[in-house]
N, CA, C and O atoms as a printed pandas DataFrame, in Angstrom:
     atom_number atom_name residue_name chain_id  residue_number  x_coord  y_coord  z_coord
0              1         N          UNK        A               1  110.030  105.326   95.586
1              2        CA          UNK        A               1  108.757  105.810   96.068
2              3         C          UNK        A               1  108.183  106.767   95.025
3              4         O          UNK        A               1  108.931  107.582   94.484
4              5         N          UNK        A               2  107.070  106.711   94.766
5              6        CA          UNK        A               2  106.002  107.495   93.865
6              7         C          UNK        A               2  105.236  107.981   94.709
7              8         O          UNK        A               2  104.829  107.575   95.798
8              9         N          UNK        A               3  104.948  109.526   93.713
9             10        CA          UNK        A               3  103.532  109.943   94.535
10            11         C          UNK        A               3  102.658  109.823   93.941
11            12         O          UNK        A               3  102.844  109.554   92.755
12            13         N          UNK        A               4  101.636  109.920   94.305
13            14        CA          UNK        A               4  100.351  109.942   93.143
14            15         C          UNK        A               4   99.265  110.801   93.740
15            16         O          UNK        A               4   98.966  110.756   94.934
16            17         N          UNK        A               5   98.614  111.693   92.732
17            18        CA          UNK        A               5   97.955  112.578   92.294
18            19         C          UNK        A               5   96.320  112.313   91.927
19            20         O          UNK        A               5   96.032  111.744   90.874
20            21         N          UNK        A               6   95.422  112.700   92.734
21            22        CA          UNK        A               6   93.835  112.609   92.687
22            23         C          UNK        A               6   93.141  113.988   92.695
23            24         O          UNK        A               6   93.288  114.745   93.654
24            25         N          UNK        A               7   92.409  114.303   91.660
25            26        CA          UNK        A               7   91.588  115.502   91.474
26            27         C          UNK        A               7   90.178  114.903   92.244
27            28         O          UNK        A               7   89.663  113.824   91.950
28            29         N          UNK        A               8   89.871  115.468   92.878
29            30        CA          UNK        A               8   88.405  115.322   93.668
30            31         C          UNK        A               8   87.439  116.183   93.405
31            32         O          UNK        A               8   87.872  117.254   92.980
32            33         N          UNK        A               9   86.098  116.101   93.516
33            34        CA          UNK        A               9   85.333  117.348   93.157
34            35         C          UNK        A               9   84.953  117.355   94.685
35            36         O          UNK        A               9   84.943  116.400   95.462
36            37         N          UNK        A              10   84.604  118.847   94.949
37            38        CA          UNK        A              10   84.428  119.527   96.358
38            39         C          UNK        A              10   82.531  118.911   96.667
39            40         O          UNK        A              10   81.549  119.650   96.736
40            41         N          UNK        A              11   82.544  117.875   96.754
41            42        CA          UNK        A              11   81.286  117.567   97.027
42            43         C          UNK        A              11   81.390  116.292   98.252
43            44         O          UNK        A              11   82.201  115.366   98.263
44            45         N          UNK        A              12   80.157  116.614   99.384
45            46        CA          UNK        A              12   80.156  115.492  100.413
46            47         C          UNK        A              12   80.603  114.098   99.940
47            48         O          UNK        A              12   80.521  113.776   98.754
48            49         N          UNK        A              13   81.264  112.958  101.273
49            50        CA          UNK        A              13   81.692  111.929  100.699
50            51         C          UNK        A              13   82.708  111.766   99.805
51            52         O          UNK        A              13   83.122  110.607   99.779
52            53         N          UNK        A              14   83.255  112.523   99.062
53            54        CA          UNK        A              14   84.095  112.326   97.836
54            55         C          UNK        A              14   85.369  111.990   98.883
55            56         O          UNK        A              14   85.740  110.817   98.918
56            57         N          UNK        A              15   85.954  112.832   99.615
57            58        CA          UNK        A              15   87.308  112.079  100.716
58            59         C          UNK        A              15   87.277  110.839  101.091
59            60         O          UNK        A              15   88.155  109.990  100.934
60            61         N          UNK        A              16   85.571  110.665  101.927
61            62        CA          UNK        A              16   86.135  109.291  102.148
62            63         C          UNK        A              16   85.407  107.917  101.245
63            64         O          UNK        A              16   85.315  106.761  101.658
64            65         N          UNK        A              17   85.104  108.269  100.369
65            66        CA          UNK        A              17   84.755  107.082   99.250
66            67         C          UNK        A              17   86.411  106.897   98.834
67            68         O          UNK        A              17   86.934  105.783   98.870
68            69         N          UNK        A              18   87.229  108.224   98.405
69            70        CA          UNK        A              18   88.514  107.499   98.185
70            71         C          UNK        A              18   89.687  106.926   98.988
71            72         O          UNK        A              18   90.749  106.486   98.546
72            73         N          UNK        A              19   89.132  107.057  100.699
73            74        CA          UNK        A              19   90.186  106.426  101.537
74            75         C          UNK        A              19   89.516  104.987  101.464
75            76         O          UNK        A              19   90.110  103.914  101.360
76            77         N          UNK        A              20   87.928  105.239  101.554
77            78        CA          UNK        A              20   87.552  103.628  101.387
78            79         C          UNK        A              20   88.191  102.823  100.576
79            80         O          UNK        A              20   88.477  101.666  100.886
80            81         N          UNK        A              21   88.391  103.202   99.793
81            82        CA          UNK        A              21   89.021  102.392   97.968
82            83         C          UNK        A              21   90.178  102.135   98.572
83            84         O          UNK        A              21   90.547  100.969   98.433
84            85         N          UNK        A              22   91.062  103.008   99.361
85            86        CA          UNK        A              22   92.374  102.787   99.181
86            87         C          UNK        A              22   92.671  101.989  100.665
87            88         O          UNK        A              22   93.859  101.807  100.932
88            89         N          UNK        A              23   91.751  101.552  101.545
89            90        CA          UNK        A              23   91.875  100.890  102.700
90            91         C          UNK        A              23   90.748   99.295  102.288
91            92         O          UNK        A              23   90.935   98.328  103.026
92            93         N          UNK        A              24   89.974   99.190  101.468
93            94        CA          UNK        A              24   89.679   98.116  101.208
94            95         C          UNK        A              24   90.930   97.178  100.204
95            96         O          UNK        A              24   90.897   95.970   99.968
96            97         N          UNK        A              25   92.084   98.285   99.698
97            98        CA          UNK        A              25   92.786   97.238   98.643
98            99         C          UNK        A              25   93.978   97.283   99.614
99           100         O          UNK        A              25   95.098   97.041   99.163
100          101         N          UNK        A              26   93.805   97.594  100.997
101          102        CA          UNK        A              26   94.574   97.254  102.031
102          103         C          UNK        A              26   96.140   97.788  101.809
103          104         O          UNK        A              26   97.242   97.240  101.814
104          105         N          UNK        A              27   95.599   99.301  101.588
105          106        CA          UNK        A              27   96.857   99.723  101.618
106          107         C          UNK        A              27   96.856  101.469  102.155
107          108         O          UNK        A              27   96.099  102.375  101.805
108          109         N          UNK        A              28   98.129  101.493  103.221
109          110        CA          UNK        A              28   98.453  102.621  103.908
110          111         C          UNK        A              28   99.126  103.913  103.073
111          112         O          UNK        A              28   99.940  103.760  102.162
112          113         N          UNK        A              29   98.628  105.238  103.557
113          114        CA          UNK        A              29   99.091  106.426  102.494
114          115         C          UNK        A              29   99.350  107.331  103.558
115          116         O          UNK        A              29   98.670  107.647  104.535
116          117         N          UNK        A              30  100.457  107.678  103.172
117          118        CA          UNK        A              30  100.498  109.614  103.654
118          119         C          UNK        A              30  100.165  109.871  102.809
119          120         O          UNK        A              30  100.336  109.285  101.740
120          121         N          UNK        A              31   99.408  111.118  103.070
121          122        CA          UNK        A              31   98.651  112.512  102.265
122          123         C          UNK        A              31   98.099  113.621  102.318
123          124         O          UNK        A              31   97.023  113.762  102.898
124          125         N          UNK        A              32   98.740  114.620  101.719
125          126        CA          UNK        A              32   98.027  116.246  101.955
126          127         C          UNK        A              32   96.938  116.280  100.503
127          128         O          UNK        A              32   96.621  115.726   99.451
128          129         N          UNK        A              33   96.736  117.230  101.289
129          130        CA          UNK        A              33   95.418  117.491  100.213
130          131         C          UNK        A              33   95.210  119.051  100.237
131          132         O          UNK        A              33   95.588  119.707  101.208
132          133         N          UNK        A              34   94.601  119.630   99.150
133          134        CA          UNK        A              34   94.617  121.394   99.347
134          135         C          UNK        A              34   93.477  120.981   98.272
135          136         O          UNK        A              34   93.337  120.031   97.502
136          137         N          UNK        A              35   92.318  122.775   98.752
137          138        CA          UNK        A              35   91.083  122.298   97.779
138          139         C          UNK        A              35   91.005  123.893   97.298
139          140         O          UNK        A              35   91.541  124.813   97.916
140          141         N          UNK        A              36   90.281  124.027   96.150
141          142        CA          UNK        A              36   90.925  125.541   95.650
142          143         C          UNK        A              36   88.888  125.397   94.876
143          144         O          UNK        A              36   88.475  124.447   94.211
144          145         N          UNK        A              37   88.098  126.593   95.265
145          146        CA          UNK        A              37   86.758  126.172   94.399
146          147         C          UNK        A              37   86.196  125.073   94.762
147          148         O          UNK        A              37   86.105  124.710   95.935
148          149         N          UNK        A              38   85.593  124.192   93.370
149          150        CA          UNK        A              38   84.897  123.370   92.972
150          151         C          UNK        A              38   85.523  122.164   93.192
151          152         O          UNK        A              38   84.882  121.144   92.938
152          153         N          UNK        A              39   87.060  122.041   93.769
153          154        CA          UNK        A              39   87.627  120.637   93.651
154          155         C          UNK        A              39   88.872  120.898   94.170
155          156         O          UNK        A              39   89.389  122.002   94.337
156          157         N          UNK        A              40   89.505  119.362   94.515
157          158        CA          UNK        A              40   90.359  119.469   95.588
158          159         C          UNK        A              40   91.371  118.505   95.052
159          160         O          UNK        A              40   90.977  117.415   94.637
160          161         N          UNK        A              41   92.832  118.859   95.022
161          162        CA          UNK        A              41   93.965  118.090   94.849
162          163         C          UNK        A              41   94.604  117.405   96.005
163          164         O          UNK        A              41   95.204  118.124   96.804
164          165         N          UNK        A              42   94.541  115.324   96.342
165          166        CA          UNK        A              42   95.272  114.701   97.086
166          167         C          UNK        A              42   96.707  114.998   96.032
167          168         O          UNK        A              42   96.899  115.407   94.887
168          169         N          UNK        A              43   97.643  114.454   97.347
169          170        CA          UNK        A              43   99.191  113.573   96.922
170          171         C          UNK        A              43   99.475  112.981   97.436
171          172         O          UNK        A              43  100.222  113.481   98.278
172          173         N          UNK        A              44   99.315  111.554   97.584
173          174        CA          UNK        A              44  100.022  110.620   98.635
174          175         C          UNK        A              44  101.350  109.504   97.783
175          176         O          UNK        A              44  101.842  109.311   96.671
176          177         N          UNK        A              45  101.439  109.044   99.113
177          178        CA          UNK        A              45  102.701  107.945   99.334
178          179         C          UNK        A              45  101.889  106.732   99.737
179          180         O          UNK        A              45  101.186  106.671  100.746
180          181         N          UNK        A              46  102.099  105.565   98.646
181          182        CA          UNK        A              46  101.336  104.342   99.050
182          183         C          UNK        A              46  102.173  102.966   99.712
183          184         O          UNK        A              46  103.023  102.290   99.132
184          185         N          UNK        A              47  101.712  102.806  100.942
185          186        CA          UNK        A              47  102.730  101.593  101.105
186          187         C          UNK        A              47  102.987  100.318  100.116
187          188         O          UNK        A              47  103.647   99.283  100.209
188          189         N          UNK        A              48  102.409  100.716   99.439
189          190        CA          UNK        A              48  101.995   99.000   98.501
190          191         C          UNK        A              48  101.420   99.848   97.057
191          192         O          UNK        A              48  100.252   99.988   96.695
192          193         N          UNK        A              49  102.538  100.288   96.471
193          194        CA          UNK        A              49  102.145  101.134   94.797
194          195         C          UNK        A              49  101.133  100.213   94.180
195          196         O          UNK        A              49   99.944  100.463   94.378
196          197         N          UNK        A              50  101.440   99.283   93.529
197          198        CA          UNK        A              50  100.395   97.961   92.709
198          199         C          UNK        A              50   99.549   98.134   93.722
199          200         O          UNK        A              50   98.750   98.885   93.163
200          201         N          UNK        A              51   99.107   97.983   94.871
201          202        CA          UNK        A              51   97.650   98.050   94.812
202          203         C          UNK        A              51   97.042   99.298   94.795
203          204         O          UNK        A              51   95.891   99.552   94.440
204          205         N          UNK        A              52   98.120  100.263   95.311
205          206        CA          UNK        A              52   96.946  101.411   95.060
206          207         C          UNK        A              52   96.714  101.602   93.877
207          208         O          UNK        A              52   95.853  102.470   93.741
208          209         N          UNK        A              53   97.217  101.045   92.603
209          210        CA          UNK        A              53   97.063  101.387   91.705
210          211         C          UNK        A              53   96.087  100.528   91.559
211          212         O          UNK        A              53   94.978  101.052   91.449
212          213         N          UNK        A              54   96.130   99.210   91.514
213          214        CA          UNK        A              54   94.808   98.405   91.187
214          215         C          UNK        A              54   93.714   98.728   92.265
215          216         O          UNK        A              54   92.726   98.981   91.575
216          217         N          UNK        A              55   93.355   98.856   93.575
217          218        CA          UNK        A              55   92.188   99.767   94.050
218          219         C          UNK        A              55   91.841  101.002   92.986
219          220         O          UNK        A              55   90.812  100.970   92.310
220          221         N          UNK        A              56   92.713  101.992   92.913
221          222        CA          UNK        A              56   91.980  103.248   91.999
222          223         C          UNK        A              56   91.318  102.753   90.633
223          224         O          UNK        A              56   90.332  103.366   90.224
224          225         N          UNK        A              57   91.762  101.792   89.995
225          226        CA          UNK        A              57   91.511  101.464   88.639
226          227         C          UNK        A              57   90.639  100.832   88.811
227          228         O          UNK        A              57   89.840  100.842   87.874
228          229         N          UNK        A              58   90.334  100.113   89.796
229          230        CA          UNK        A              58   89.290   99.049   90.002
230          231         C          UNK        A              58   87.767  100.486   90.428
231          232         O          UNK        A              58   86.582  100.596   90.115
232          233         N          UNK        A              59   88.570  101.146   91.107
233          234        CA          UNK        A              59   87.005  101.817   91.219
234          235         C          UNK        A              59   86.973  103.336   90.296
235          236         O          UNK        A              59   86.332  104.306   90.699
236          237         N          UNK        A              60   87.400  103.342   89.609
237          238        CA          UNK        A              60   87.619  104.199   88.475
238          239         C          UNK        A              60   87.889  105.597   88.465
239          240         O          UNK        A              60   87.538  106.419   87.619
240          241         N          UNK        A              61   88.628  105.791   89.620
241          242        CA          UNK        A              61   89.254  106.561   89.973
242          243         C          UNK        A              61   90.820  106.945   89.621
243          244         O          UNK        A              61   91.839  106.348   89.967
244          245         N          UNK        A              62   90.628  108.592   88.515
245          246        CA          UNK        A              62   91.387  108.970   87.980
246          247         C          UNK        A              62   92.883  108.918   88.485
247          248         O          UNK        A              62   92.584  109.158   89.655
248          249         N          UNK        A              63   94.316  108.789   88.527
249          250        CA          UNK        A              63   95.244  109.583   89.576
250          251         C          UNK        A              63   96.466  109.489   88.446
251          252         O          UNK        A              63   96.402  108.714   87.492
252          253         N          UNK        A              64   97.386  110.224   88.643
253          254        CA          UNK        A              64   98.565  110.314   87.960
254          255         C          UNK        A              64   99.808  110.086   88.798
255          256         O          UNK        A              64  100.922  110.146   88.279
């Protein structure tokens, strides 16, 4: 299991444009999130790694 890591900027929509991404490439996550300022750090657990990885890349969304 991997986690993976998303910097968000603290602006409306930005949460759920990235659950959209990650429920259109049909895949389930635990995840906390903490927001500090201007922007906010996810960490989740993807049921299905390859796609969350191909959802984020596909919508060009940074994660480590």
């Amino acid at each position: 299991m991997n986690l993976f890591t998303v910097e968000l900027r603290n602006q409306p929509g930005g949460l759920a444009h990235f659950g959209e991404v990650v429920a259109q490439g049909g895949v389930n996550m635990e995840l906390a999130g903490v927001t500090t300022g201007d922007h906010g750090t996810i960490v989740f657990t993807a049921s299905d790694e390859a796609a969350a990885r191909t959802a984020l890349e596909g919508a060009g969304i940074e994660f480590t």
